[in-house]
N, C-alpha and C positions, 0 to 999 in steps of 0.2 A: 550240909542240908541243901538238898534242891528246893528252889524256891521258886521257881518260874512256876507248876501249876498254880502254888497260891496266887502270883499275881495274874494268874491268866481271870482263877474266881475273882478276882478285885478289879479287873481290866470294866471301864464302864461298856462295854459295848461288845457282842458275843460274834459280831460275822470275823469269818477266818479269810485270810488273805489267799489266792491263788495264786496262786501264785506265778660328719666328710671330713673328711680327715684333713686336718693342716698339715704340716711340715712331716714327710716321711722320715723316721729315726734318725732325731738329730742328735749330734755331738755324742754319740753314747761312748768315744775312745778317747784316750787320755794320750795316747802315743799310735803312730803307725805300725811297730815292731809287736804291741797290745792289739791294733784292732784286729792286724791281720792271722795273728794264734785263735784272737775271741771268733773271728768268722768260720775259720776252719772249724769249729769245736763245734759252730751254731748250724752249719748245713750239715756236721755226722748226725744232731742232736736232732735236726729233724728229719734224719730218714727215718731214726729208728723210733720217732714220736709224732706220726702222722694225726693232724689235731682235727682234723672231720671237721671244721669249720666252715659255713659255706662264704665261699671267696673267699679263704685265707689261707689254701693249702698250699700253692706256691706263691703266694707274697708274704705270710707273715701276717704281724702286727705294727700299725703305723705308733708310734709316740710322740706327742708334741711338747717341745721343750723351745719356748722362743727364745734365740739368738743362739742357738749352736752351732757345731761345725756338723755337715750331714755325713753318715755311715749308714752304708748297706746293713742291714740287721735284720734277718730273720729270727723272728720269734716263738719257739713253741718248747709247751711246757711248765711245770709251776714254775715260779720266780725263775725264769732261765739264768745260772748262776751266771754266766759269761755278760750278762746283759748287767745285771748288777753289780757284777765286779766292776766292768769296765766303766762307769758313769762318774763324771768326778763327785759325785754330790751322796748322801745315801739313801739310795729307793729300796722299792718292793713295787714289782711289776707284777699287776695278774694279766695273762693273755685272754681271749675270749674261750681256749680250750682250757687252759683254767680255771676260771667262771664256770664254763660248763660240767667239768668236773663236781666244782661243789655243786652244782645244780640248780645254786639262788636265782628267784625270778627277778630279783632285782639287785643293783647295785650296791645297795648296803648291808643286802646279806651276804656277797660278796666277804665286801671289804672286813669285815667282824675277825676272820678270819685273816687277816694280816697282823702281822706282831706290832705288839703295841696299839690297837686299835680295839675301837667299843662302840656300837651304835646303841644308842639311846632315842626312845620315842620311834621309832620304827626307822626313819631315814636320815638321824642324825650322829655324824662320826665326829669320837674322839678320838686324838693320838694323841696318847701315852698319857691317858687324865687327863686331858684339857677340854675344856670345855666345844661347844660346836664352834664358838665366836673365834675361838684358837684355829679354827683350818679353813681353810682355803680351795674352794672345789672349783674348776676352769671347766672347761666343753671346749676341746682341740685348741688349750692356749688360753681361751678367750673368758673373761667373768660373764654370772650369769646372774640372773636377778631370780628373786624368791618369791615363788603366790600365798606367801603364809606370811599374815599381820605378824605374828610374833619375833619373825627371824628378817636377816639380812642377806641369811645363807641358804640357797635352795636344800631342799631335803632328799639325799639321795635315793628315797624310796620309789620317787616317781621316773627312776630311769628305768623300764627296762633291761636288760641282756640282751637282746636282740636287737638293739641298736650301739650297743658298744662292741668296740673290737677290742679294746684296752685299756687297762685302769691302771695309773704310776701313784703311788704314794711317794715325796717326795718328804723326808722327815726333816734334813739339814737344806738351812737357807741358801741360797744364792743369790745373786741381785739382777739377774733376770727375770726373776717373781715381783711379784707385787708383794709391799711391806707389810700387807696383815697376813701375817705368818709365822702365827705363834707356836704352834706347834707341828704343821706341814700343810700343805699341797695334796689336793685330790685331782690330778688332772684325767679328766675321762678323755678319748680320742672314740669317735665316731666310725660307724665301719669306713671303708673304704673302698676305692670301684676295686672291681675285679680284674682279672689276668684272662680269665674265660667269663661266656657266658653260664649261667645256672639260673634256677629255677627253686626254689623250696618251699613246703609247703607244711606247717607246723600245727597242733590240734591237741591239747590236752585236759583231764578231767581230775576234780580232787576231793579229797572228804575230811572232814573234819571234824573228831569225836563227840567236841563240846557244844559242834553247831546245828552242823549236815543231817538232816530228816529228823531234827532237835527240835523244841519249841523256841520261838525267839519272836522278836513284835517289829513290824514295820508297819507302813501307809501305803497308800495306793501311788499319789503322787500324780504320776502321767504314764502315758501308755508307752512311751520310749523310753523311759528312765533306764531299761536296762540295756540302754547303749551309750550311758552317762551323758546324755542329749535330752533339756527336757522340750516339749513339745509344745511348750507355750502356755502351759496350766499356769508357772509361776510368774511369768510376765505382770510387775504391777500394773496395773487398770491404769486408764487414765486419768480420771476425776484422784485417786491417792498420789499416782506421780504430780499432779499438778500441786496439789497441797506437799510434798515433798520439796519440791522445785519452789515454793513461794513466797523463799525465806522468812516464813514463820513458822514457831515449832506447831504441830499439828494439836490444838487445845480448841474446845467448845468456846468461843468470848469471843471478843470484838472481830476476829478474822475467820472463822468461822461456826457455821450457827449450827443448832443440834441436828436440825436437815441435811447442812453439807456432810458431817459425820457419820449420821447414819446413810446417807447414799455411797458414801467413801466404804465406810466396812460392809454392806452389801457385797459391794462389787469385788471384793479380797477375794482368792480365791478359800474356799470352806475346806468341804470334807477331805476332797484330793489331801487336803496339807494336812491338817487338822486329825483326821481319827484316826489312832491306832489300833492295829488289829495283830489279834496274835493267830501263825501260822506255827503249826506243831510240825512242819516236815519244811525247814530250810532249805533251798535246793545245792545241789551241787556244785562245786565249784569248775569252771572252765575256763579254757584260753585259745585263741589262734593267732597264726601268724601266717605271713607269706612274705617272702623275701627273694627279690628278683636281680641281676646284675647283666649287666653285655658289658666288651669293650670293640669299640670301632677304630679299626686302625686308621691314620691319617699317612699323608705324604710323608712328613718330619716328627710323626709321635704317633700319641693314641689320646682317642679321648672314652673314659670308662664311665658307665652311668647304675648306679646302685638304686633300689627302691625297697622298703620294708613299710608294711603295715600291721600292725597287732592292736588283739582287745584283749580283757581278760576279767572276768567277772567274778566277785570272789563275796563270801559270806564271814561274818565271822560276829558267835555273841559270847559276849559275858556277863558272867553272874558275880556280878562286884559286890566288895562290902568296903563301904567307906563311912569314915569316922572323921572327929575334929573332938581336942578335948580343952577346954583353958585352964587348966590347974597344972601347974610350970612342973608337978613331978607325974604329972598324966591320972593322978587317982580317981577312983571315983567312977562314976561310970561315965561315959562319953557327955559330952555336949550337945551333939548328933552324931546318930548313926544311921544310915540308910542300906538294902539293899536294891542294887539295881543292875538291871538286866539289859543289858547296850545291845543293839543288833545294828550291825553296818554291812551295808551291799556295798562294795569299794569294784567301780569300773576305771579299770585304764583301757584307755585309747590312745595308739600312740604310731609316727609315722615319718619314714627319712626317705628325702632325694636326695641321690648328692651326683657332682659332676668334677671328674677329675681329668684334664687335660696335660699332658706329658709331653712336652718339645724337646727331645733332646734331653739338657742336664734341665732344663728349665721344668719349673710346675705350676700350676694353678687350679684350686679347688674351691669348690663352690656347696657345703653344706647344708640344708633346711631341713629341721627338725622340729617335729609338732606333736604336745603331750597333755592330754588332758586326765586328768586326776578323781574322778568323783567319788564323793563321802554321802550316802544314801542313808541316814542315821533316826533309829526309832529305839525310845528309853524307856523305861517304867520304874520305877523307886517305891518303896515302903519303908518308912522308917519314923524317927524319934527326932523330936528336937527340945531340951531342956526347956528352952525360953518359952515354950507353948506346956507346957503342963504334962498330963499326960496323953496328949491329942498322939495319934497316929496321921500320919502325914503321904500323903500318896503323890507323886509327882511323873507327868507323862511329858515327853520332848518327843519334837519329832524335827526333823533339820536338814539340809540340800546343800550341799558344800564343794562347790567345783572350783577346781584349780586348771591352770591352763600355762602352757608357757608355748611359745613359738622364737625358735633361734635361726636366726642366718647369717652365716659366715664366708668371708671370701679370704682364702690366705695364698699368696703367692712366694716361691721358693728359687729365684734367680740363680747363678751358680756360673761365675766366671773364673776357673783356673784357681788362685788361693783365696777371691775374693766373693765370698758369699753375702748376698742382700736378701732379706726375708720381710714381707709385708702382709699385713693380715688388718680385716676391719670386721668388724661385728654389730648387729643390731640384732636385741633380743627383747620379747614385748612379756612380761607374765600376769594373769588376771587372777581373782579371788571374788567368787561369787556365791552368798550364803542370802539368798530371798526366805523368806518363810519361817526363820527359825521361832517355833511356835514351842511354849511352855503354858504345862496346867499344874496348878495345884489343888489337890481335892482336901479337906479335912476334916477327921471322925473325934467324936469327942471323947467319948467314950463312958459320957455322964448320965444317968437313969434319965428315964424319957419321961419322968414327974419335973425333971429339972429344963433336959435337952429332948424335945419330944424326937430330936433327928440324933440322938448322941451315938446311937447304932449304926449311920447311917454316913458314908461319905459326902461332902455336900459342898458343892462352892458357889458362893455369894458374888462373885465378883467385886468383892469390896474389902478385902486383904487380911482381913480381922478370919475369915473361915475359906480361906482360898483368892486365889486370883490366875491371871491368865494373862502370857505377853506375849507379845510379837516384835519381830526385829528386820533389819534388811541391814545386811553389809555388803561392801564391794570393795575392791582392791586393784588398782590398776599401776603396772611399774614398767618404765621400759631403761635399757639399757645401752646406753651407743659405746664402743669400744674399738680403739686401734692403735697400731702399734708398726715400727719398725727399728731389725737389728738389721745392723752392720759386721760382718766378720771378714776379719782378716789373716791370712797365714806371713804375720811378720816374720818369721824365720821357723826353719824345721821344728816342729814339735812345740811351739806359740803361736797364740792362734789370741788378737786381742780382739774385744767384739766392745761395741757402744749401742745403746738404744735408747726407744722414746716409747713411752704408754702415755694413753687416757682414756679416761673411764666417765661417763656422764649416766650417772643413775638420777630417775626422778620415779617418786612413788605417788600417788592421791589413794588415802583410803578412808573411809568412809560408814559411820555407824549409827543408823537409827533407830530405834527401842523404843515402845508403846508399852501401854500397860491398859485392858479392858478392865471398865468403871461402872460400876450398875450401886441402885440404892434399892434395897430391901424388895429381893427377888422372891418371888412366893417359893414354899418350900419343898414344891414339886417341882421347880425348875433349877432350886439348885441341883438338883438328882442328876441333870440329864447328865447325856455323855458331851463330851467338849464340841463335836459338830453344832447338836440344839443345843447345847446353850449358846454357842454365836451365832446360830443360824437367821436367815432374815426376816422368820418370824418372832424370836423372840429378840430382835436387836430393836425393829419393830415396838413391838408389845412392851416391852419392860425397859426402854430409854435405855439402850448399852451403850456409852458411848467408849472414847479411845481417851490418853492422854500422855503423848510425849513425853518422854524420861531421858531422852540423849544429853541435855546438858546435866542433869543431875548425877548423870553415870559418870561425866568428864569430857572431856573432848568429843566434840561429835563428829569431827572431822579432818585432817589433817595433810597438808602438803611436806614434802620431804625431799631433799635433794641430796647427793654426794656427787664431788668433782671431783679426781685426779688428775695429776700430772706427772709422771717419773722422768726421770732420766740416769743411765747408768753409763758404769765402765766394766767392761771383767775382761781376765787376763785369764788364761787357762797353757799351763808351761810344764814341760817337763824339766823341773830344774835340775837333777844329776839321773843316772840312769836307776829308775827304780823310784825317782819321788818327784810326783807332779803336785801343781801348784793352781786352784784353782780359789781366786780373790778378787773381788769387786767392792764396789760399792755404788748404792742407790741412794739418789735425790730424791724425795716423793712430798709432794702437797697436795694436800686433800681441803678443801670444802663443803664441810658437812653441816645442812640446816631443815629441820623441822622446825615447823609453825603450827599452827591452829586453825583453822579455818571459821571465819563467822558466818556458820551457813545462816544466822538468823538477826543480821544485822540488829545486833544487840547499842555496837558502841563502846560498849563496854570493857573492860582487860580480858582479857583470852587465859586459857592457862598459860605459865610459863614456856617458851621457845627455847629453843638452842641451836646456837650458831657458833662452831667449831671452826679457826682456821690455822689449820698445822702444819710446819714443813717437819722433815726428817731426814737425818744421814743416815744409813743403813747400812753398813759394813757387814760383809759375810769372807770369810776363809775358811778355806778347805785341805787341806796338807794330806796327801795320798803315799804310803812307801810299802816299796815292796822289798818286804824284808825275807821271801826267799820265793821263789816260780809262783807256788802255789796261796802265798801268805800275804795281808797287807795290811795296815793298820792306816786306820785314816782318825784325825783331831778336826773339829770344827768348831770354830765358834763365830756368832754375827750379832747382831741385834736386830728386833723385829718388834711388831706392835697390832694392835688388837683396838678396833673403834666399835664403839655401843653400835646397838644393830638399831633401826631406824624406829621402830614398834618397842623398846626403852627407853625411847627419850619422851614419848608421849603420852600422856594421863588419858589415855581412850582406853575406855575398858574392854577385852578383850576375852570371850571366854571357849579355852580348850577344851574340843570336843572330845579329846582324849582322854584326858587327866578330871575334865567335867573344875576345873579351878580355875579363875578369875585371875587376870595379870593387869596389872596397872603400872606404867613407865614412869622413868624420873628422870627431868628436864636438867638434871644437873649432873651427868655423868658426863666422863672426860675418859679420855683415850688410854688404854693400858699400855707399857711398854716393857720388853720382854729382854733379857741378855742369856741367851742361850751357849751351851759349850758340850759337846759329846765324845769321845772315844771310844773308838770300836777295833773289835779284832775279828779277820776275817780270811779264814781259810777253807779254800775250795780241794779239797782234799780226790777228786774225781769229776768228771764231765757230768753236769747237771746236780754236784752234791757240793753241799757244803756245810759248816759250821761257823754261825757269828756269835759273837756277843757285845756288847757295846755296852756302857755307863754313860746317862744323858744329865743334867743339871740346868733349869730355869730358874732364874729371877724374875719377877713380875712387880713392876707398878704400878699399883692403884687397878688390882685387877677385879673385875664387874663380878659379883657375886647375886644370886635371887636370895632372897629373906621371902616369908610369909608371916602374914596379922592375920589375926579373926576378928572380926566386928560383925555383930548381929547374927551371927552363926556362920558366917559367910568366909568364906577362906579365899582371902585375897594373897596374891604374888606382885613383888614388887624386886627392884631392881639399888643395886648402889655400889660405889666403889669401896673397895675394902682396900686398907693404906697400902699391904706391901702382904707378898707371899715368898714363896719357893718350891719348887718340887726337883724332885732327885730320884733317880731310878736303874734298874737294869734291865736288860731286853737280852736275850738269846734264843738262836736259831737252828734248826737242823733238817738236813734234808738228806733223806739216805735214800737210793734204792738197793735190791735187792734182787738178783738176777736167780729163777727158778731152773735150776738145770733141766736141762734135756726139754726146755719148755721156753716158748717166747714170751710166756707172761715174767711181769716182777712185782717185788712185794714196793710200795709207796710208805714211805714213812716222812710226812713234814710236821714237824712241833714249833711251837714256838712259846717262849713265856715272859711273861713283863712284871715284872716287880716296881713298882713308885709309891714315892710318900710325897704330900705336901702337906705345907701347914700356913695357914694365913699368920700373918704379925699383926697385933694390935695392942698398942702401949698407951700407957696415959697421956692423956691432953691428943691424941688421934682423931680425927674428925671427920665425917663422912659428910656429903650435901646431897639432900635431899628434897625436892622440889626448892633450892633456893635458900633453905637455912641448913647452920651446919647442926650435926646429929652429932654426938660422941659415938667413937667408933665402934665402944662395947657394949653399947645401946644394940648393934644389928651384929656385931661380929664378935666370937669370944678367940679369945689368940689361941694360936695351937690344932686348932680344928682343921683340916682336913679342905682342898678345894672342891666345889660342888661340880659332881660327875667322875669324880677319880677314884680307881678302885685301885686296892694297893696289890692285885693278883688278876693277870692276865691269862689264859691258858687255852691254846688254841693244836689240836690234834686232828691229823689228817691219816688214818692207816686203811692201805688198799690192795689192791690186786687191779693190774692191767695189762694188756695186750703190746708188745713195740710192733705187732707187727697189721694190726687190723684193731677195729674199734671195740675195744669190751673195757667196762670200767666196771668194779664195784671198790665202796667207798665208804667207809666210816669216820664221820667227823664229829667231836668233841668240842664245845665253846664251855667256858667258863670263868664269868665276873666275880669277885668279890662283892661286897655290896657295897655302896656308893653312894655321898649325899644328893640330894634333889634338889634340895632349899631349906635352907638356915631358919631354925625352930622359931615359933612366935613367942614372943614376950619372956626367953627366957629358957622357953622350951628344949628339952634336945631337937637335936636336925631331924629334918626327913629324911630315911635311908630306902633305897632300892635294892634288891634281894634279886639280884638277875638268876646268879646261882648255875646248876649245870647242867645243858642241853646236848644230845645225842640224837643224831641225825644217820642216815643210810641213805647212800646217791649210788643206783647202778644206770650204766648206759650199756648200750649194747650196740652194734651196728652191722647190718649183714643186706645182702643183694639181696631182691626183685625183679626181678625181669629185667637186669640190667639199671635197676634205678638201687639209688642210696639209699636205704632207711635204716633210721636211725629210732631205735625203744629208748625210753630212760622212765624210771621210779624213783618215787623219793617216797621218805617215810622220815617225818620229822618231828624232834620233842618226844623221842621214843621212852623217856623216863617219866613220862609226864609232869615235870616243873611245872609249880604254879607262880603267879608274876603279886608282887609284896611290895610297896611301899609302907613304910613303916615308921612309926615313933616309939624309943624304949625308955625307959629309967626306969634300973631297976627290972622286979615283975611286972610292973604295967607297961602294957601295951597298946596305941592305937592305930590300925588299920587305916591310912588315908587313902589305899586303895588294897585291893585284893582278888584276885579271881584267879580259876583254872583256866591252862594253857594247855589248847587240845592239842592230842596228837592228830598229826595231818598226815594225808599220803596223797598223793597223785600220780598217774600215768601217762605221759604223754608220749607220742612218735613226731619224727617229721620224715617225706618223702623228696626227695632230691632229682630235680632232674637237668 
């Protein structure tokens, strides 16, 4: 059932809206007799695999791996099998012509399609079931800090394609990583400068079944919003920053009088935020891009300079249906059930200089990279909630959500004869900006108008009994300093020992204040109005509205955060007989990790619970390589590695997903999981650019961070705790064939790949979990046997195409499909919430033909062509309730770029 006209009828208000890369390929050879077969095979590979990448036709793909030994490596191609074979460690490299193939605009749709991987919540990657907390994503080497309260781990949604040249998944440990590396390494590497000058110049347009010329509800906002820059509408006034700033919560009484109040909400900004309006023709979706490079030659080198800028503006609504039930076998009918209609304007803007300087063997580069994120978001709800009778309940959000990250790096690549030194430093800043998140509640009673003369009629009081209305400002500020130096050495032919040093200094401030507008017995023509008049400044005026602070009653209102490390390692990397090398390290690493509370309102008083974490660790990793015939090898690993709470679980500030639309509350008492990993693979490259793996993985987990959800007052809260002890177990296989079309320079592309894994959490009697401070029994929050939250036990990722070796033509069919997967551990008893990702079908052609002597480049996409709908879910049994639900349009787009 379409349901957006009914709410357009029930909308109070009728107007329609008008609408640089570090270390060049290091250490990828295990032997000199190996690198130099692997190079032969990678310059045939790419004559006859020209990747139309701008700047990267003759350099390749840079990858940064700190402390290796460096190798020439061109790169082109899916997973270049020679580049994989050769690594001691075991990756999955996508190139940028890769990427382009599958056609994803960002990073994580990318990486879906690597084996063993799942992205969950649009930008966040598992390998192999693990959770996000389990990987590990770097930018050329280096950590990056996150603009999202919730995580610790940036979201890879907000990277662009056009600022990556190269993505390595990295699955088995090494102790040149940093120890939280539970389940792998996401190292992205930046473009990098050019070999020539070029020019390009990018532009595309897309549609979207469920959205594009669809009905869906936004705001007005500001006149720039749709260049994710606002214009100054949401700027707090200064009489409300000042009561912000005064450390007292913002309440009518002794600090301030019903005057300063009402001049404070005057001054807010209104309708801009406040009215939603529903537009029945969504616009289009679009992107551009331009991408510039030169290299300058010097006396004793070159110095190369790259620049990229892109926006890309994109629509997207659904028509959700979400449930909550408290009856532990689901009967009955819901608790609540609402539906609701989400419309997000989502702008990236995003932008790279980089500076690459080449002396000789010597290098040094200079990356800045700037990414901002905006979530433009307008809701509308109708639904049911038990506790209220049989009242119909109408609920309208509207909300401004900017994410921002700024990265700069400098990494240098020395190179004397057998002895290589590599130095690298980073500072990276990321902000979180949500002004205005405004909430209304309207409510109909539904009771004869002898009893309720308004029961027809939706109505809100501003007094909580028949509606209410709130207001929020949050902020998020994190910055990150990082640096590092390896040392490598060639002690004898074919050992190569390398020592290094990391540290890492993350500090986050985030920050959450919440109102709640208060009125007494408003006449009953003004509960009528629409959400602008009723807070407008004639009735704030007229009918005494005043405001009242609710940040400490939500929890935390504020909060400081810190993370420190230190590492130091050793690795040996050997060829111990001919045919079995030997790559074994081991990492020192200490972390101090501390979240506080902040008393924005000098109370005195005790705070919520802190936590102060301080941990060292040995981190052993091995890796045994044999080549048991030319084309064959079998490589064993095992290490230990470890997993720290992300900084937004350890703290009771309530936090609410504009996604999922669920409430997350952290717990002060979580401790560090620890992980003993062990793998086996077999790996035969049966032809130049093909091959077949398969591999068996095995985790242990300590005390690994599980979410749980409660309901209280209909409310669906998400909470956090360790669960004593798990495991997961799996298998991963890979294939990559082509297919040569006689008498034709096209071939057929076939890449698969599938993962199979189970885990199951342990939980025994007398097990005890802490949560805020007291211990919990463990089968209170966890039932043994169940299953880790995010792990699907069927992975299945197909790629079948047709392409050109000799000029640019791609067409492309690719297949993703999840099994379904928990989200978060049932409340009071409950079954779990499961996710129903299910299976999606996609089509990527490129094309590529001259212009007047200029490059261009077509590509289409056409994606979700089955049309899959997106399901979280609770079962037992026949009952079922819907915690989220909505259709997933089919999309398509067109874009070109021009090259000169």
């Amino acid at each position: 059932m379409n349901t957006r006209p009914l709410f357009a009828s029930l909308l109070l208000m009728s107007s329609a809206l008008v609408a640089p890369a570090t270390l060049a390929a290091e250490n990828l050879t295990s032997s000199d007799a190996r690198s130099a077969d692997s190079g032969a095979d990678t310059a045939a590979g790419a004559n006859e695999q020209p990747s139309n990448e701008q700047g990267s036709d003759e350099q390749g793909v840079d990858v940064s791996i700190p402390g290796g030994r460096n190798a020439d490596i061109v790169v082109t191609g899916r997973f270049t099998p020679n580049v994989v074979r050769t690594t001691p460690e075991v990756v999955s490299l996508l190139s940028s012509a890769d990427i382009a193939r599958a056609g994803d605009g960002d990073i994580s749709g990318s990486l879906q399609r690597v084996t063993g991987l799942s992205v969950v919540g649009g930008g966040y990657v598992y390998v192999r079931g693990l959770g996000d907390r389990y990987s590990l994503a770097l930018l050329n080497g280096s950590p990056l800090p996150s603009p999202e309260p919730l995580k610790r781990v940036v979201p890879l949604d907000i990277f662009p394609t056009n600022v990556i040249d190269s993505t390595m998944v990295q699955k088995s440990y090494s102790a040149n990583f940093p120890g939280e590396f539970g389940g792998g390494v996401i190292n992205l590497t930046t473009k990098s400068t050019p070999k020539e000058s070029f020019l390009t110049i990018s532009g595309g347009l897309g549609w979207d079944t469920e959205t594009t010329n669809e009905l869906g509800y936004t705001y007005y906002g500001s006149s720039t919003d749709w260049t994710g820059f606002d214009d100054g509408e949401r700027k707090i006034p200064r009489l409300f920053g000042d009561a912000l700033n005064s450390g007292h919560p913002v309440i009518e009484g002794a600090n301030f009088s019903r005057a300063d109040i009402q001049a404070m909400l005057m001054g807010l900004s209104n309708t801009p935020t406040t009215l939603l309006q529903k537009n029945n023709h969504i616009p289009v979706n679009w992107s551009a891009s331009l991408t510039g490079g030169t290299n300058i030659d010097l006396a004793d080198g070159q110095l190369g300079i790259i620049a990229t800028a892109g926006i890309s503006n994109k629509w997207r609504t659904r028509d959700s249906l979400q449930q909550t039930s408290l009856n532990a076998d689901l009967s009955g009918d819901p608790q609540t059930s609402y539906q609701r209609v989400t419309t997000d304007n989502r702008i990236v803007v995003n932008g790279l200089l980089g500076f690459g300087l080449e002396l000789g063997e010597h290098k040094v580069r200079w990356t800045n990279l700037f990414i901002r994120d905006t979530l433009k978001q307008g809701k509308l709800a109708l639904g049911t909630d038990r506790n209220q009778s049989d009242r119909d309940i109408m609920k309208q959000d509207t909300a401004w959500y900017a994410r921002q990250l700024f990265n700069s790096q400098i990494a240098s690549e020395f190179q004397f004869d057998r002895l290589k030194l590599d130095l690298r430093g980073g500072y990276a800043k990321s902000q979180r900006d949500a002004p205005y998140e405004r909430g209304f509640t309207y409510v109909r009673t539904n009771l004869p108008t002898d009893v309720d003369p308004m029961g027809e009629k939706f109505v809100n009081d501003l007094g909580g009994n028949r509606g209410d209305a709130t207001l929020a400002f949050s902020e998020l500020d994190e910055t990150l300093w990082s640096g590092g130096v390896d040392l490598s050495y060639e002690v004898l032919p074919r050992v190569t020992a390398t020592v290094g040093y990391a540290f890492s200094d993350t500090k986050r401030y985030s920050e959450r204040r919440s109102f709640i507008y208060r009125a007494n017995d408003l006449p009953r023509a003004v509960q009528q109005l629409r959400p602008d008049y009723l807070l407008s400044d004639a009735s704030i005026q007229a009918y005494n509205i005043t405001i009242l602070e609710t940040s400490a009653q939500e929890g935390t209102a504020a909060f400081d955060a810190a993370l420190r490390t230190h590492a130091a390692y050793g690795q040996v990397q050997a060829e111990l007989t001919a045919g079995v090398n030997l790559n074994a390290g081991v990492r020192y690493e200490t972390a101090k990790q501390r979240v506080a509370a902040v008393d924005l309102f000098n109370s005195g008083g005790d705070l919520a619970l802190g936590t102060s974490l301080d941990k060292s660790y040995w981190l052993p990793a091995i890796t045994v390589t044999w080549e048991v015939a030319p084309d064959m090898q079998i490589r064993a690993n095992g290490s230990k590695t470890i997993a720290r709470p992300q900084f937004r679980e350890l703290v009771q500030q309530v936090y609410q997903d504009p996604e999922s639309n669920r409430l997350y509350r952290g717990n002060a008492s979580l401790v560090d999981s620890q992980l003993w990993n062990a793998e086996l693979r077999y790996e035969y490259y049966f032809a130049r650019e093909q091959r077949f793996t398969i591999a068996g993985f095995f985790k242990s987990i300590d005390n690994p961070i599980e979410a749980y959800t409660s309901v209280a007052d209909s409310s669906v809260n998400t909470s956090f705790a360790n669960a004593p002890k798990a495991k997961l177990f799996g298998v991963e296989a890979e294939v990559q064939k082509y297919f040569d079309l006689e008498g034709s320079s096209r071939r057929v592309v076939v890449v698969g790949n599938y993962t199979f894994s189970q885990s199951k959490i342990s939980v025994r009697d007398g097990d005890v979990s802490m949560v805020g401070g007291q211990e919990v029994a463990a089968s209170d929050l966890f039932t043994d046997g169940v299953p880790l939250t995010g792990q699907s036990d069927h992975l299945v990722n197909v790629q079948l195409g047709l392409e050109d070796k000799d000029r640019l033509s791609q067409q492309t069919l690719l297949l993703t499909y999840s099994s379904p997967r928990v989200t978060s551990r049932g409340p009071s008893g409950q079954p779990d919430l499961r996710e129903k990702p299910g299976l999606q079908l996609d089509f990527v052609a490129r094309q590529g033909f001259d212009v007047g002597g200029r490059e261009v480049e077509l590509k289409f996409e056409a994606r979700n062509l089955t049309g899959r709908d997106y399901q979280e879910v609770q079962e037992s049994g026949n009952n079922r309730i819907y915690f989220n639900r909505y259709k997933l349009g089919r999309t398509f787009s067109l874009s070109a770029s021009l090259k000169f």
